[in-house]
Biopython code that builds the backbone (N, CA, C, O; Angstrom):
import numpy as np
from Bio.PDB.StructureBuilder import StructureBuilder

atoms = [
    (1, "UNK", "N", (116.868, 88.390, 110.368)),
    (1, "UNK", "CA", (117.249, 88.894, 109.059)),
    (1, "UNK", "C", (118.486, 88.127, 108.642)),
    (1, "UNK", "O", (119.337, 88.170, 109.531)),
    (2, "UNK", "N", (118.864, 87.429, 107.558)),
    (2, "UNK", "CA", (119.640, 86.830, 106.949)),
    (2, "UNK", "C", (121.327, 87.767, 107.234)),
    (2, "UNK", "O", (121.921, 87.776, 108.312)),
    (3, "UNK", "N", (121.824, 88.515, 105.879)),
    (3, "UNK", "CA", (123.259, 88.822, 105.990)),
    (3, "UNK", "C", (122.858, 90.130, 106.085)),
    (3, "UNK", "O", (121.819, 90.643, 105.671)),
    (4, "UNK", "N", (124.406, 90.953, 107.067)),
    (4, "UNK", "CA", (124.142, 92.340, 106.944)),
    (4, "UNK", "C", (125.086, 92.960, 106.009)),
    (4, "UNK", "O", (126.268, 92.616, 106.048)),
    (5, "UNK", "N", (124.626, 93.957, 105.062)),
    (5, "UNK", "CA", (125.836, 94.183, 104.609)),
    (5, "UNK", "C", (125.644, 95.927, 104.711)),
    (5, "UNK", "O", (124.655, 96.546, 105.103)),
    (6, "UNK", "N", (127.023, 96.486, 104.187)),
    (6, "UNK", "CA", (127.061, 98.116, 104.747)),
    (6, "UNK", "C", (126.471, 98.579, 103.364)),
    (6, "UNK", "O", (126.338, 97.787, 102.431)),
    (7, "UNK", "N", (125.990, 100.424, 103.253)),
    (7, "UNK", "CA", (125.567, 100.640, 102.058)),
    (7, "UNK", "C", (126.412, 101.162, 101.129)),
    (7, "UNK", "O", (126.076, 101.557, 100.013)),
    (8, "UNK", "N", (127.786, 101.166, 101.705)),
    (8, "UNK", "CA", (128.859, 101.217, 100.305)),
    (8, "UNK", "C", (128.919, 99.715, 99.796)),
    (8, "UNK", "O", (129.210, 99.891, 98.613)),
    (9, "UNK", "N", (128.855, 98.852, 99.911)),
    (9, "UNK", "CA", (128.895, 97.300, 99.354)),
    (9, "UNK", "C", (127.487, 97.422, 98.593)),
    (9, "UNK", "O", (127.507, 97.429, 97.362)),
    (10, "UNK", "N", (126.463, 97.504, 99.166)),
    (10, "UNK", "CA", (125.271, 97.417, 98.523)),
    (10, "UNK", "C", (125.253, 98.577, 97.326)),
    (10, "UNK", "O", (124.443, 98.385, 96.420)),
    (11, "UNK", "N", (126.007, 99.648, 97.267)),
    (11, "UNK", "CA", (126.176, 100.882, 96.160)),
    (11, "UNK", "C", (126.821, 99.901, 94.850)),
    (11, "UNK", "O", (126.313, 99.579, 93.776)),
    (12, "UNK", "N", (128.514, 99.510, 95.620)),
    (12, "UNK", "CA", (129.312, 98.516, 94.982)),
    (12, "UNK", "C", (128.644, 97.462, 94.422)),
    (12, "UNK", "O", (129.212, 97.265, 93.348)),
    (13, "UNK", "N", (127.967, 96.864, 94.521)),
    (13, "UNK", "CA", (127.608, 95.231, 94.345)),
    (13, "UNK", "C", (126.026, 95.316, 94.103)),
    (13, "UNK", "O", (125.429, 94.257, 94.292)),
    (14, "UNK", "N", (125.365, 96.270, 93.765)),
    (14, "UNK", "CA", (124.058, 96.037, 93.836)),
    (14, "UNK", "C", (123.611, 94.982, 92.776)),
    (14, "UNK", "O", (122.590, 94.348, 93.043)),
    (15, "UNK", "N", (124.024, 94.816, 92.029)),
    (15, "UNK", "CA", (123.253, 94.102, 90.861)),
    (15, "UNK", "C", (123.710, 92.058, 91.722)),
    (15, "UNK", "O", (122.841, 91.208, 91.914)),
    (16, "UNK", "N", (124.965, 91.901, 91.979)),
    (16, "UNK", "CA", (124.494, 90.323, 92.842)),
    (16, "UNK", "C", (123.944, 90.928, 94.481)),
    (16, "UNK", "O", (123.666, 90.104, 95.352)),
    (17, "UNK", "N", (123.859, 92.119, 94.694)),
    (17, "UNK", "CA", (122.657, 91.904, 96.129)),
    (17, "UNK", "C", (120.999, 91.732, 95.031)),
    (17, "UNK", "O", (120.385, 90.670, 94.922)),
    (18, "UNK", "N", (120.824, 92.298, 94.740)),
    (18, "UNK", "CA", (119.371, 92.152, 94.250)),
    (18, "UNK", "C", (119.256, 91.124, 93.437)),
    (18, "UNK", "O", (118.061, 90.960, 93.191)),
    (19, "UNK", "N", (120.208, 90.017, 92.666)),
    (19, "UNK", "CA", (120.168, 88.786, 91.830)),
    (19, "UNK", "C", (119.764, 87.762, 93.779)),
    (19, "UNK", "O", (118.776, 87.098, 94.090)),
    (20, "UNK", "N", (120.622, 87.992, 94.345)),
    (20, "UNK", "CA", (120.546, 87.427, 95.526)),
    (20, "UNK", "C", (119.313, 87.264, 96.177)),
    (20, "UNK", "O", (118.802, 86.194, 96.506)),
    (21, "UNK", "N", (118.734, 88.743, 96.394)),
    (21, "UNK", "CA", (117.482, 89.204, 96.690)),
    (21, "UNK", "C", (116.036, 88.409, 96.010)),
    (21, "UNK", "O", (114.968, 88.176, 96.577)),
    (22, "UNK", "N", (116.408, 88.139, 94.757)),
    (22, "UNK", "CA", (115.600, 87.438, 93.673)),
    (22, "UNK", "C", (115.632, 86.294, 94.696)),
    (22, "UNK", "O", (114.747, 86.153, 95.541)),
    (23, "UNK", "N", (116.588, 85.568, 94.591)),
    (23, "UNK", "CA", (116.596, 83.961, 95.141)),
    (23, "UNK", "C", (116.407, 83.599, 96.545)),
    (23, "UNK", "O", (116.656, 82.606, 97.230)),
    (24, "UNK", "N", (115.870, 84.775, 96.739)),
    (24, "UNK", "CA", (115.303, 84.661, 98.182)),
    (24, "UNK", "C", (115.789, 85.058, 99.542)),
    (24, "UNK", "O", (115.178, 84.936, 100.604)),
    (25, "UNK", "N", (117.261, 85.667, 99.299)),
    (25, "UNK", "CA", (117.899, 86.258, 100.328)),
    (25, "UNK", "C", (117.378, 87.548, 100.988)),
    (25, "UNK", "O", (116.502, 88.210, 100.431)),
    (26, "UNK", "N", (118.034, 87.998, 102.452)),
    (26, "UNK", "CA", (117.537, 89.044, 103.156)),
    (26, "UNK", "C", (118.717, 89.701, 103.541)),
    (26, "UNK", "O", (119.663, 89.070, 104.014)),
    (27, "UNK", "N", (118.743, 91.169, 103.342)),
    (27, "UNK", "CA", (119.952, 91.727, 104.080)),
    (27, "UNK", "C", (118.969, 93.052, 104.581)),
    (27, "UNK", "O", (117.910, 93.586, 104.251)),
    (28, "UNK", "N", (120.211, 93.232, 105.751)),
    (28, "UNK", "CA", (120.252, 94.316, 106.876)),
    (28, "UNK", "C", (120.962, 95.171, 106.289)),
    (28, "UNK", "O", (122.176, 94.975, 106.348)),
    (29, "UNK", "N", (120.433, 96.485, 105.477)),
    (29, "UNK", "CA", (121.634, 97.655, 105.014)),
    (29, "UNK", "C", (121.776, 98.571, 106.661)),
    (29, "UNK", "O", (120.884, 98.936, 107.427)),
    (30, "UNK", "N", (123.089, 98.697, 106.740)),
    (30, "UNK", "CA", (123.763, 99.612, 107.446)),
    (30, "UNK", "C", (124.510, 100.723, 106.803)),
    (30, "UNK", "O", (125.055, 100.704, 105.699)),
    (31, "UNK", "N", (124.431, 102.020, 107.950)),
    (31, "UNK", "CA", (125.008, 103.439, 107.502)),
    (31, "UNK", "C", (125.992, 103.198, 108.863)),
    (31, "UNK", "O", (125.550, 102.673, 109.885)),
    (32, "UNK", "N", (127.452, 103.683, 108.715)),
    (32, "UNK", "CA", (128.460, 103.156, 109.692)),
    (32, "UNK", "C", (127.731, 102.649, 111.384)),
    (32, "UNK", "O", (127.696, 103.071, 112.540)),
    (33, "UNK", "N", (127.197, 101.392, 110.498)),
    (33, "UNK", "CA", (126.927, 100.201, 111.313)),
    (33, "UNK", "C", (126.053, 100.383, 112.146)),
    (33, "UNK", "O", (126.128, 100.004, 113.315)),
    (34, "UNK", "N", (124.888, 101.133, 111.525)),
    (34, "UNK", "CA", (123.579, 101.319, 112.083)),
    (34, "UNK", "C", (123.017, 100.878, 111.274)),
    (34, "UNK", "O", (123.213, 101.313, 110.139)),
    (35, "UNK", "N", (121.904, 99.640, 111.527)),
    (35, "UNK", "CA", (120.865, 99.330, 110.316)),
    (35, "UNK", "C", (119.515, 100.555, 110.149)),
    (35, "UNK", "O", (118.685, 100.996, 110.944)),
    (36, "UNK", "N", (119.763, 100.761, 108.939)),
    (36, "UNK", "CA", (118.878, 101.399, 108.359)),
    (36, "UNK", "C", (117.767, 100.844, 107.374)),
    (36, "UNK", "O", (116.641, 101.335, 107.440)),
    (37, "UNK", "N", (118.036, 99.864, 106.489)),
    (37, "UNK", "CA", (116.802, 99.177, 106.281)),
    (37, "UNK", "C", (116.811, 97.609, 106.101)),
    (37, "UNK", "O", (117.836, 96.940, 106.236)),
    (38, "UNK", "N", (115.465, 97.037, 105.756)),
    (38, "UNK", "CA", (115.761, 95.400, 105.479)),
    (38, "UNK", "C", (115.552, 95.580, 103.988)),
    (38, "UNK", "O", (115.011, 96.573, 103.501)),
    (39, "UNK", "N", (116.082, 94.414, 103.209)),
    (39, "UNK", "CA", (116.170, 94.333, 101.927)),
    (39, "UNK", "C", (115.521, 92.669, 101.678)),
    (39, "UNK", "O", (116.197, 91.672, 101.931)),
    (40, "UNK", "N", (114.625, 92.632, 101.339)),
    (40, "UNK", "CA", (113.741, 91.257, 101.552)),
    (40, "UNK", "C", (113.544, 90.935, 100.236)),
    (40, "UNK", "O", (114.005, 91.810, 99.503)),
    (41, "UNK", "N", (112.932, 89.826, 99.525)),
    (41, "UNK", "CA", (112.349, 89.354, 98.444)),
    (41, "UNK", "C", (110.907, 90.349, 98.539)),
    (41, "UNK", "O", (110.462, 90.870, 99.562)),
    (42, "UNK", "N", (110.342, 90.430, 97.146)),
    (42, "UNK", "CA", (109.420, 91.272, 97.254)),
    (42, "UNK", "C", (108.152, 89.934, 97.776)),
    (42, "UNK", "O", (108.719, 88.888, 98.090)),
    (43, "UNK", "N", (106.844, 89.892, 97.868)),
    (43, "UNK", "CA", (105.823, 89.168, 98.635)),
    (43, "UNK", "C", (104.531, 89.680, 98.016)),
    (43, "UNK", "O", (103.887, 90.342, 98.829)),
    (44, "UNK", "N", (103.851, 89.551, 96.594)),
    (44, "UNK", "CA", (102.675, 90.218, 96.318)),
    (44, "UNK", "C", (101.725, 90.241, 97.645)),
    (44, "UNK", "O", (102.062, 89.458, 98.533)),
    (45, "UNK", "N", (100.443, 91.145, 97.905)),
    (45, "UNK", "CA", (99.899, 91.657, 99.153)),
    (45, "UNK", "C", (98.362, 89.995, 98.647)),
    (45, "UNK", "O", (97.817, 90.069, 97.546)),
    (46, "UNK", "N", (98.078, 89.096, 99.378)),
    (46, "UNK", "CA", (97.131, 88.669, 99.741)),
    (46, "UNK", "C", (95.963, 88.974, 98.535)),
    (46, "UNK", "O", (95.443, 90.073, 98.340)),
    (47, "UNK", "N", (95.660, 87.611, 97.710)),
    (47, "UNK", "CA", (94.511, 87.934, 97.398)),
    (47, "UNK", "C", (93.187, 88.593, 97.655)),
    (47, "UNK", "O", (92.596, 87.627, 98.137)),
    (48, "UNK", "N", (92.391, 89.486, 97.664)),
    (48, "UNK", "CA", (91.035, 90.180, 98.541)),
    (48, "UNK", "C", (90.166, 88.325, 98.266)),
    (48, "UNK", "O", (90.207, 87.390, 97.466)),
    (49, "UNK", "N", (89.559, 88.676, 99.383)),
    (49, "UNK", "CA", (88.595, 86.752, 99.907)),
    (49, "UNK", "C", (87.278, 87.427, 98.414)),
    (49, "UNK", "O", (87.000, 88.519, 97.920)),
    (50, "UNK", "N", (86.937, 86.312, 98.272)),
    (50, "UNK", "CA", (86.262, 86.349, 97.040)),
    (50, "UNK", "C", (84.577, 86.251, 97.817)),
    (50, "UNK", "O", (84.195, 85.974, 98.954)),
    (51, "UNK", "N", (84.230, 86.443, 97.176)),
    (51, "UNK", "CA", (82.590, 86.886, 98.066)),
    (51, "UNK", "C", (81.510, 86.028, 96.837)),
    (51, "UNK", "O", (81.494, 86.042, 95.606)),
    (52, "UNK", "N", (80.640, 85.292, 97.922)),
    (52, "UNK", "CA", (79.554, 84.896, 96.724)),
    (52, "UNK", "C", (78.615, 86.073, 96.654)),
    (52, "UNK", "O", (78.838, 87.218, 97.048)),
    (53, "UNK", "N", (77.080, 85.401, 95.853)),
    (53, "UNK", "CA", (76.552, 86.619, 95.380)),
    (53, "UNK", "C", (75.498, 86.935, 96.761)),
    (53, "UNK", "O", (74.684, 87.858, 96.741)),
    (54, "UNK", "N", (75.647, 86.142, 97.766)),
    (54, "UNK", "CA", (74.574, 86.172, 98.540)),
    (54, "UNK", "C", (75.319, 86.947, 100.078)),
    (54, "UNK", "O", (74.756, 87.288, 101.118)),
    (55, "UNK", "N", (76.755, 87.029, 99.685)),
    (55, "UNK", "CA", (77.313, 87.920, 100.875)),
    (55, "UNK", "C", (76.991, 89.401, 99.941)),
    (55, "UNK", "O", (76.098, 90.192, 100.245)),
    (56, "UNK", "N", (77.658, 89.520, 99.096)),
    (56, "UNK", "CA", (77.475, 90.526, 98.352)),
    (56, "UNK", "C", (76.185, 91.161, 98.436)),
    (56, "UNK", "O", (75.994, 92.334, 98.754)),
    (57, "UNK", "N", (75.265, 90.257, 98.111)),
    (57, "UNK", "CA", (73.646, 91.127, 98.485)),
    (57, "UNK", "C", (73.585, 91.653, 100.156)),
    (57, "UNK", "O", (73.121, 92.770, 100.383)),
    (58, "UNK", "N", (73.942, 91.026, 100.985)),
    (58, "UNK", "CA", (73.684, 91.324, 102.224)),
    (58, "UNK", "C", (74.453, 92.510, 102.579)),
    (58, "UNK", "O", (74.156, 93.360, 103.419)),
    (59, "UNK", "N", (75.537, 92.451, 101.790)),
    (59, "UNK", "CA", (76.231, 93.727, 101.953)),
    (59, "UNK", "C", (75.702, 95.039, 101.474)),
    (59, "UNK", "O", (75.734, 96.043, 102.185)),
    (60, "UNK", "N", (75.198, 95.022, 100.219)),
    (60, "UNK", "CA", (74.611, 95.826, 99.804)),
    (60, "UNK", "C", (73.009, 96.689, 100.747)),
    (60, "UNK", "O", (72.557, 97.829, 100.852)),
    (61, "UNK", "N", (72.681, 95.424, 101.199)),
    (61, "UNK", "CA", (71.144, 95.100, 102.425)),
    (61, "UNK", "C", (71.240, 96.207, 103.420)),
    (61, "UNK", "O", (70.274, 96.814, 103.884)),
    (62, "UNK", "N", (72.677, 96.445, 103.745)),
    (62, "UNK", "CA", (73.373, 97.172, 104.769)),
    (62, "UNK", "C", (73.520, 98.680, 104.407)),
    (62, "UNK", "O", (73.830, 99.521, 105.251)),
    (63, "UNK", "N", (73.308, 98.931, 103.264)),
    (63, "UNK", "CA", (73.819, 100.205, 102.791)),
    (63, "UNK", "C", (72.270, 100.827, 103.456)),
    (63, "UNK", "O", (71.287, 100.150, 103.757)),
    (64, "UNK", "N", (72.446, 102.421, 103.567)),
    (64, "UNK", "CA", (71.201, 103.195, 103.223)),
    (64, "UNK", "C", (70.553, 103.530, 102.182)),
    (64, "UNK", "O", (71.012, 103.911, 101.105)),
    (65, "UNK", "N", (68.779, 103.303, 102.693)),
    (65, "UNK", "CA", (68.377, 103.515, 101.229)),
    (65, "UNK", "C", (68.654, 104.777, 100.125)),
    (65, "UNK", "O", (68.509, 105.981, 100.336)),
    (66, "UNK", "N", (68.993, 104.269, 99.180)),
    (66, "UNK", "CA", (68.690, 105.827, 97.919)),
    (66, "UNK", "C", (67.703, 106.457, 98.210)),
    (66, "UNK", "O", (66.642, 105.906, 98.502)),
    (67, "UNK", "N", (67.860, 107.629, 98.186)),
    (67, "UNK", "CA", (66.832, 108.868, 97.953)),
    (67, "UNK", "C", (66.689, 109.365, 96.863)),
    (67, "UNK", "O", (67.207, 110.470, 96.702)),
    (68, "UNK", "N", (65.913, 108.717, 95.671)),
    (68, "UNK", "CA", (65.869, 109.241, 94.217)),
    (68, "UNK", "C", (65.855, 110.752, 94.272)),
    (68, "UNK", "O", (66.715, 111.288, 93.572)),
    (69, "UNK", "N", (65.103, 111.503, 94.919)),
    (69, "UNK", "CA", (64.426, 112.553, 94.790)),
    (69, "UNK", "C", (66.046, 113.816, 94.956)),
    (69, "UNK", "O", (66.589, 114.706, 94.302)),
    (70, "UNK", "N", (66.196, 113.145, 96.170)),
    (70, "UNK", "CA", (68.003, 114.217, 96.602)),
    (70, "UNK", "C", (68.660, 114.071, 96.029)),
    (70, "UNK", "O", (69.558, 114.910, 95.966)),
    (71, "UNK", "N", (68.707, 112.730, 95.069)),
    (71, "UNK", "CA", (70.124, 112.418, 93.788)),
    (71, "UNK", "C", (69.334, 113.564, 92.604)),
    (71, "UNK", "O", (70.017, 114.579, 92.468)),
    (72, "UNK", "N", (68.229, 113.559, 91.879)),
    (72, "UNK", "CA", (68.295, 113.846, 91.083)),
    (72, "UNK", "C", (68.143, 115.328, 91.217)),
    (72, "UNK", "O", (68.156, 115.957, 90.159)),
    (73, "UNK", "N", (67.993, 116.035, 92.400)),
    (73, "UNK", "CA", (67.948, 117.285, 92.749)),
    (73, "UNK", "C", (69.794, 117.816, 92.854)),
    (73, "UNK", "O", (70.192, 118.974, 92.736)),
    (74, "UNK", "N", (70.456, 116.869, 93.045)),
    (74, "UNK", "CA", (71.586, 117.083, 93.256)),
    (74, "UNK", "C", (72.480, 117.001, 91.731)),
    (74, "UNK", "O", (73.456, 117.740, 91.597)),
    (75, "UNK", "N", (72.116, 116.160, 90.736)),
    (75, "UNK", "CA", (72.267, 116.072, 89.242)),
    (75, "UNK", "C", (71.573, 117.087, 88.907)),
    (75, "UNK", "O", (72.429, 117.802, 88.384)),
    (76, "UNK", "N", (70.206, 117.870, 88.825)),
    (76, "UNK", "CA", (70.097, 118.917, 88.119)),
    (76, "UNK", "C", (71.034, 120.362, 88.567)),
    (76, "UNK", "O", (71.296, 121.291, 87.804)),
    (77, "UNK", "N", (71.419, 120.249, 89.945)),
    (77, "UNK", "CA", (72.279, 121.654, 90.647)),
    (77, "UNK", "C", (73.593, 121.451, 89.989)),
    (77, "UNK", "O", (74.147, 122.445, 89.519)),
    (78, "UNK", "N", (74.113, 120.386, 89.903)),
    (78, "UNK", "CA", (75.927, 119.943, 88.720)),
    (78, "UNK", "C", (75.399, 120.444, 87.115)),
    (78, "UNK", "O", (76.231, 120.855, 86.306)),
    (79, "UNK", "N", (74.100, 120.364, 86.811)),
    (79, "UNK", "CA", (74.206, 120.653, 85.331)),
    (79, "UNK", "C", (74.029, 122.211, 84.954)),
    (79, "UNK", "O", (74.233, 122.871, 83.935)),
    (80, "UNK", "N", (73.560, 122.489, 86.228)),
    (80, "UNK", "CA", (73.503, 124.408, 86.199)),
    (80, "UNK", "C", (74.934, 124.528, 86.005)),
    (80, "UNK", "O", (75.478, 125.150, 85.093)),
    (81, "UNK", "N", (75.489, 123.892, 86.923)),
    (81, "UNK", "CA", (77.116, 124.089, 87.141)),
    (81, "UNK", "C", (77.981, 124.017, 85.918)),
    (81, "UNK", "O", (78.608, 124.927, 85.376)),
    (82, "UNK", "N", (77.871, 122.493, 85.530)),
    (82, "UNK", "CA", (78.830, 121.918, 84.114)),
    (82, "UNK", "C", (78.052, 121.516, 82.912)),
    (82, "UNK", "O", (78.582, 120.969, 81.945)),
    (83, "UNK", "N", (76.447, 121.870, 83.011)),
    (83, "UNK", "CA", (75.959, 121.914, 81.563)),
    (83, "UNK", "C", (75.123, 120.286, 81.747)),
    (83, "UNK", "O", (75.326, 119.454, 82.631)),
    (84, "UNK", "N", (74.394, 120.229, 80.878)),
    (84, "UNK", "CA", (73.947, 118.752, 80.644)),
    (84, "UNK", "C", (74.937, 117.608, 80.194)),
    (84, "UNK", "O", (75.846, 117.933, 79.430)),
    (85, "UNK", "N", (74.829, 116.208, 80.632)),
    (85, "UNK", "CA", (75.433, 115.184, 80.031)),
    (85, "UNK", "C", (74.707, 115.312, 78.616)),
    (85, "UNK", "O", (73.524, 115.085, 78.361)),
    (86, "UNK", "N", (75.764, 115.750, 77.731)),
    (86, "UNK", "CA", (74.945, 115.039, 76.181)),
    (86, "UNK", "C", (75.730, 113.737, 75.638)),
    (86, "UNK", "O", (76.912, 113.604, 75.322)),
    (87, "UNK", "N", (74.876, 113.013, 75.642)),
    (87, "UNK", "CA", (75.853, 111.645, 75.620)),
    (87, "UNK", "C", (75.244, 111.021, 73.763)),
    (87, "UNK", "O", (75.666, 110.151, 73.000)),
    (88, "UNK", "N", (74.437, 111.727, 73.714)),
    (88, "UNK", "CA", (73.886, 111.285, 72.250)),
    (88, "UNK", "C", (73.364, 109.628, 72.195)),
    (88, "UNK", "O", (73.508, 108.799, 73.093)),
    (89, "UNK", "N", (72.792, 109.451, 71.012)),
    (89, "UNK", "CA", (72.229, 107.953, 70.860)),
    (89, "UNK", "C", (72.810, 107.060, 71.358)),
    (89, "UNK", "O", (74.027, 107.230, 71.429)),
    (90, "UNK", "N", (72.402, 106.089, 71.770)),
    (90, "UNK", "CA", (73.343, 104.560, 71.783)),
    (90, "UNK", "C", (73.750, 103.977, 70.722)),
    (90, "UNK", "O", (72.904, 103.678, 69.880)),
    (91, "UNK", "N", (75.140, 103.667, 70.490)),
    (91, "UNK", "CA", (75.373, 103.312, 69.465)),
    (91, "UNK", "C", (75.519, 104.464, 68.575)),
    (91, "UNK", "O", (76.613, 104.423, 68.011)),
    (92, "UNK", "N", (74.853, 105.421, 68.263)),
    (92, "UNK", "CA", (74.909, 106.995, 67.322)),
    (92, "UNK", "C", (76.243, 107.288, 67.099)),
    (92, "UNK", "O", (77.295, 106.815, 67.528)),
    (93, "UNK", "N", (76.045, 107.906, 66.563)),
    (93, "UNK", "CA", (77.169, 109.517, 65.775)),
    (93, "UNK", "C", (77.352, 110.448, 66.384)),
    (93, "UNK", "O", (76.255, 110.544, 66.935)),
    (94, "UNK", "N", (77.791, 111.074, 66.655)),
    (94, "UNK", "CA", (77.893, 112.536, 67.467)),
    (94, "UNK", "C", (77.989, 113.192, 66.519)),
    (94, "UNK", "O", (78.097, 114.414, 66.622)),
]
sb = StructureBuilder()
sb.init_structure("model")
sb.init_model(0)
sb.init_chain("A")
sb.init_seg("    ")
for serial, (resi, resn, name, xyz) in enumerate(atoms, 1):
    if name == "N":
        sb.init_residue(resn, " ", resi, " ")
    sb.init_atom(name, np.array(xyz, "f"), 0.0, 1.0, " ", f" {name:<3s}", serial, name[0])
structure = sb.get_structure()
């Protein structure tokens, strides 16, 4: 870890620790001279790996099949519950 500094300095001085922080610096905050945290540049998390369409299918290959019959038995028991989707025409008026 780069500089340590205590967390009354970092209270004091926060705006050049975090200008600092920007430019790439690292500090060790301490509470009477126990480190308590690191103070790093932030690091966006890793792009997700991009998948063609032929991993993607295989992935999908992997799933279990649908059971039309249990989905739509399971959509008519939600509409007893919360009523029908009325979604009206495509494109329509309500």
């Amino acid at each position: 870890m780069g500089h340590t500094i205590g967390q009354r300095e970092l209270r004091n001085d926060n705006a050049d620790v975090m200008r600092r922080v920007a430019a790439g610096e690292s500090f060790t905050v301490t509470r009477n001279g126990t480190p308590v945290a690191d103070l790093v540049p932030h690091q966006p998390p890793p792009a997700p790996p991009r998948r063609t369409a032929a991993e993607v299918q295989a992935i999908f290959r992997r799933l279990p099949p649908m059971d039309s019959a249990a989905w739509r038995r399971e959509r008519e028991a939600e509409d007893e519950i919360f009523g029908p989707d009325d979604l009206g025409e495509p494109g329509g008026r309500r």
